[in-house]
C-alpha positions in Angstrom: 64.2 -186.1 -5.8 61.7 -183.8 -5.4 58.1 -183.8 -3.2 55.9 -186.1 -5.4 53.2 -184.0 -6.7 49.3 -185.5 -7.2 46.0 -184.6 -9.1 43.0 -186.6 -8.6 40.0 -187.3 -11.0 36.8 -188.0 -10.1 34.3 -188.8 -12.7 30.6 -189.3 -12.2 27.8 -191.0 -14.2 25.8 -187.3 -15.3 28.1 -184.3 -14.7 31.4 -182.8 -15.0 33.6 -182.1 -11.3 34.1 -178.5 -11.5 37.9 -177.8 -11.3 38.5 -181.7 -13.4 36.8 -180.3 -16.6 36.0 -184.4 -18.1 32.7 -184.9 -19.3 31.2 -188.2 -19.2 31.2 -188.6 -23.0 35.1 -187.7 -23.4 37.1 -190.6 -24.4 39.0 -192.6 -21.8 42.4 -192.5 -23.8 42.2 -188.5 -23.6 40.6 -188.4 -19.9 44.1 -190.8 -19.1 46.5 -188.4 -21.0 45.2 -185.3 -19.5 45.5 -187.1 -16.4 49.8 -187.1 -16.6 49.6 -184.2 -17.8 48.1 -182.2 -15.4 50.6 -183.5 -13.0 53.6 -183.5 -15.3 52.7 -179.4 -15.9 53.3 -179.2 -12.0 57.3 -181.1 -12.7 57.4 -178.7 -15.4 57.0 -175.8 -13.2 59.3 -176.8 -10.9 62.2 -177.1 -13.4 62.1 -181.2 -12.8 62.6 -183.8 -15.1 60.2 -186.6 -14.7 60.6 -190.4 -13.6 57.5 -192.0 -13.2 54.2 -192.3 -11.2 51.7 -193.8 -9.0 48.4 -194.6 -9.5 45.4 -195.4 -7.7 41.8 -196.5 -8.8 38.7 -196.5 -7.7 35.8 -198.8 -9.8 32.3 -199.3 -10.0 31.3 -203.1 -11.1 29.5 -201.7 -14.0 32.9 -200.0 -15.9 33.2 -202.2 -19.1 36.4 -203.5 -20.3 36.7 -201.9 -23.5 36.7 -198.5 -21.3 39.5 -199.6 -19.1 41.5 -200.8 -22.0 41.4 -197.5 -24.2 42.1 -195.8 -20.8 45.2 -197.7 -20.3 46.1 -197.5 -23.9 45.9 -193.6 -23.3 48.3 -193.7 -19.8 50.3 -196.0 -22.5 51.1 -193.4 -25.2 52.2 -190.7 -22.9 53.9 -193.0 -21.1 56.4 -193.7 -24.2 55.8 -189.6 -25.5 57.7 -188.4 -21.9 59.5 -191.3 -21.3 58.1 -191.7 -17.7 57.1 -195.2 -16.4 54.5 -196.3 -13.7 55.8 -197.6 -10.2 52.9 -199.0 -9.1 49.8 -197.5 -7.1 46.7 -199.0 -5.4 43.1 -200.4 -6.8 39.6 -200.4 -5.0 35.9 -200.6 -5.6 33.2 -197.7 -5.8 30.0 -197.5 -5.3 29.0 -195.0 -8.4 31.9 -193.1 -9.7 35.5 -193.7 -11.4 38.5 -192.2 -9.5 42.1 -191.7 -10.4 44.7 -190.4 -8.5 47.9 -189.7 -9.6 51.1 -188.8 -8.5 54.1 -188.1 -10.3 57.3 -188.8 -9.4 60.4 -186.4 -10.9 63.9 -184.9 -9.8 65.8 -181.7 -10.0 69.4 -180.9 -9.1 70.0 -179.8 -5.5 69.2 -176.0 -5.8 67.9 -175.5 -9.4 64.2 -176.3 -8.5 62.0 -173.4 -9.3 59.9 -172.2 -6.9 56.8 -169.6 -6.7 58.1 -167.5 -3.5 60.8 -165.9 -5.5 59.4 -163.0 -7.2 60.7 -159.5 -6.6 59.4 -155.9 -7.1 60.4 -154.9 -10.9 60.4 -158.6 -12.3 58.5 -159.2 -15.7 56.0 -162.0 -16.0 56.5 -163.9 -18.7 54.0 -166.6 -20.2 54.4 -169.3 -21.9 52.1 -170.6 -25.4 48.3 -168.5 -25.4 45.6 -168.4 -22.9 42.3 -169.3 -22.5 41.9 -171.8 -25.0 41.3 -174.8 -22.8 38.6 -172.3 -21.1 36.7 -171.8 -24.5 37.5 -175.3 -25.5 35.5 -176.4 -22.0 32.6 -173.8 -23.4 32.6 -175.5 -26.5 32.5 -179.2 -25.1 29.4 -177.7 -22.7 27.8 -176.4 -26.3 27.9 -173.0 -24.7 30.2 -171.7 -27.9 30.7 -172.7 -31.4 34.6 -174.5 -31.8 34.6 -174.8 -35.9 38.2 -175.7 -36.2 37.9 -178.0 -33.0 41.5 -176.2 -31.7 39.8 -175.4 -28.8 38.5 -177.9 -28.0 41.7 -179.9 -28.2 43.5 -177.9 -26.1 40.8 -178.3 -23.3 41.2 -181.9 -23.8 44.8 -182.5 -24.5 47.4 -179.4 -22.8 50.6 -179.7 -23.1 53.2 -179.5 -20.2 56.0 -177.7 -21.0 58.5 -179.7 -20.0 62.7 -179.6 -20.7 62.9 -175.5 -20.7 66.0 -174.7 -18.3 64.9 -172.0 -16.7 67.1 -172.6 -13.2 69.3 -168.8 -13.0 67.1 -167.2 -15.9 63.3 -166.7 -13.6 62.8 -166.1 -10.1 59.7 -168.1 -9.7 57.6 -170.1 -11.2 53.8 -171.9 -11.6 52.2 -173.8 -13.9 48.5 -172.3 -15.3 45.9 -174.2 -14.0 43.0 -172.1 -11.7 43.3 -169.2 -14.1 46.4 -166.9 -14.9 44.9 -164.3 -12.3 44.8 -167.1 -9.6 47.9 -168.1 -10.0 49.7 -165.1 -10.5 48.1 -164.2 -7.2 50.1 -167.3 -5.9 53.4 -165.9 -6.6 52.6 -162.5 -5.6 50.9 -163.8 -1.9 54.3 -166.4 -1.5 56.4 -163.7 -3.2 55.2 -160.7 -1.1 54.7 -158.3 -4.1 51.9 -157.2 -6.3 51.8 -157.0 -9.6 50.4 -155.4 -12.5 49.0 -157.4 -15.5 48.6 -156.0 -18.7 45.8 -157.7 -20.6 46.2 -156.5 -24.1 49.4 -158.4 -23.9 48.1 -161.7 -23.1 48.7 -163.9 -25.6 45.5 -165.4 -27.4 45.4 -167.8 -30.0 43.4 -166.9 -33.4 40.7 -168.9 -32.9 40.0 -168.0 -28.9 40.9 -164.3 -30.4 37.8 -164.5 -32.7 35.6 -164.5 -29.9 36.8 -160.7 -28.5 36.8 -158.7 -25.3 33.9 -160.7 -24.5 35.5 -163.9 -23.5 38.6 -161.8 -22.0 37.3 -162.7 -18.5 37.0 -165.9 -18.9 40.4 -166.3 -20.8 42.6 -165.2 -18.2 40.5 -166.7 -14.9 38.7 -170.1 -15.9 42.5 -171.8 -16.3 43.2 -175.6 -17.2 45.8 -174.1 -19.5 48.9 -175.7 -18.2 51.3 -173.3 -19.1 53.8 -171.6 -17.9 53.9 -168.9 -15.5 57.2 -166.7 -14.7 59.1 -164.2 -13.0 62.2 -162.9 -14.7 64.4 -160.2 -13.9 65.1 -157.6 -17.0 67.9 -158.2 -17.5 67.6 -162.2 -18.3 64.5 -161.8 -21.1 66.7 -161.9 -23.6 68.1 -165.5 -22.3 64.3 -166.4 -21.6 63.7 -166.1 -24.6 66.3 -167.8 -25.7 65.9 -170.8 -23.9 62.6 -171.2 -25.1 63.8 -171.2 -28.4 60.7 -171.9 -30.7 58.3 -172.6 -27.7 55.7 -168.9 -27.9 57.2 -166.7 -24.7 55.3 -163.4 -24.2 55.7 -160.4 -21.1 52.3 -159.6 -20.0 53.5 -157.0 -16.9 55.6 -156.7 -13.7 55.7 -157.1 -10.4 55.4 -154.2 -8.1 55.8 -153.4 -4.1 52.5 -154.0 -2.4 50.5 -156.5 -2.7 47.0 -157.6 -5.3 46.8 -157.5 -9.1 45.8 -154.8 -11.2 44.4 -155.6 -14.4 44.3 -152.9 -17.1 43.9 -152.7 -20.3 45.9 -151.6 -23.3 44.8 -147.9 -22.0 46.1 -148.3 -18.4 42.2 -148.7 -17.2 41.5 -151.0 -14.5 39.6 -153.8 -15.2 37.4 -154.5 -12.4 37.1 -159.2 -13.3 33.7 -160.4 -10.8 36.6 -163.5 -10.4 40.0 -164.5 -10.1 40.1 -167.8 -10.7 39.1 -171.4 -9.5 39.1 -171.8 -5.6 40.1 -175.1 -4.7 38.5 -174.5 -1.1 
């Protein structure tokens, strides 16, 4: 068994929570789904096949019925999609704002769980699907950007853990995608004690977030919530990354180096001097 693993949402009458990403006009059956998934994208990155979970609520008297019921019919359907089953939890009273918490509960064969403190100088990294399409989804949802084909939008409200890949002996470490790629591959590199050097004409992009150009590259590959996959792989194993992930979109988008910090350039080897890295959780 491993460490259970926990995200909590808070939602309020008249804003979003910065770092959550719900809106208070998102349906409750979504807001529920993303919910598990969030925290299944952390079993995912851990190599771990889920069991279950544990919830915990917090209610306001004036959260109507019909609400609660499409947001259990939500925790429902991705119950059945991932097999996973809920072990119980806690419920309380609020004053003003809806609060979840869960925590997910998975397992992973002694020594196979993937880690993010295992990255070495000359690994690739490796990501899994495209980036930055929950970020312009979020954009969209905030009417700050027109979403005409509503795939953005989508994927900011529904991401998809990518769970089942057995990565255990192919990649040295591993994180899931959520305070921005930057952020996180900080992460590895800080537990790892290596740099690295990210090549950002290789990030992946979807068409429609790829529409939107150079301008939005920023806030592609810093304002996270994708939920994907980040890796390091030795050389010599891409070709049984690649593989594994069989028809699941795999991409290299640099290496690691000795040192420490990312360098970001461009397809011209310029540096690329981002105002962020990603979202701070402190």
């Amino acid at each position: 068994m491993i460490p259970p693993l926990g995200r909590e949402l808070v939602l309020t009458v008249d804003q979003m929570i910065e770092g959550v990403h719900f809106l208070k006009h998102d349906a409750p059956d979504l807001i529920a789904r993303k919910l598990l998934r969030r925290n299944l994208s952390d079993l995912a990155a851990m190599g771990a096949t889920p069991l279950g979970y544990l919830l915990t609520v917090a209610l306001p008297k004036n959260v109507a019925d019909s609400w609660l019921e499409k947001f259990a019919m939500g925790l429902a359907a991705d119950q059945q999609e991932f097999g996973i089953a809920l072990f119980g939890g806690d419920s309380s009273s609020s004053l003003t704002q809806i609060s979840f918490s869960a925590t997910l509960l998975g397992h992973v064969a002694p020594g196979q769980a993937l880690r993010r403190n295992g990255a070495r100088v000359g690994d690739e990294i490796w990501v899994t699907g495209t980036i930055g399409d929950a970020a312009l989804g979020l954009r969209a949802r905030l009417g700050e950007l027109l979403d005409t084909s509503g795939f953005l939008t989508q994927r900011s409200l529904l991401p998809t853990p990518r769970l089942g890949l057995q990565l255990a002996n192919i990649v040295h470490a591993a994180i899931d995608i959520s305070d921005g790629l930057v952020q996180d591959l900080g992460h590895i590199c800080s537990t790892s004690g290596v740099g690295a050097v990210l090549q950002s004409h290789l990030v992946p992009a979807s068409p429609e977030a790829a529409a939107f150009g150079e301008a939005m590259l920023q806030a592609r590959l810093t304002e996270g919530d994708d939920y994907e996959l980040l890796l390091a792989v030795p050389r010599e194993n891409a070709a049984a990354l690649i593989n594994c992930c069989a028809n699941l979109q795999i991409t290299k988008i640099g290496y690691f180096v000795s040192g420490n910090g990312i360098d970001i350039r461009d397809g011209t080897g310029k540096k690329l001097p981002f105002s962020k890295q990603g979202w701070t959780h402190f």
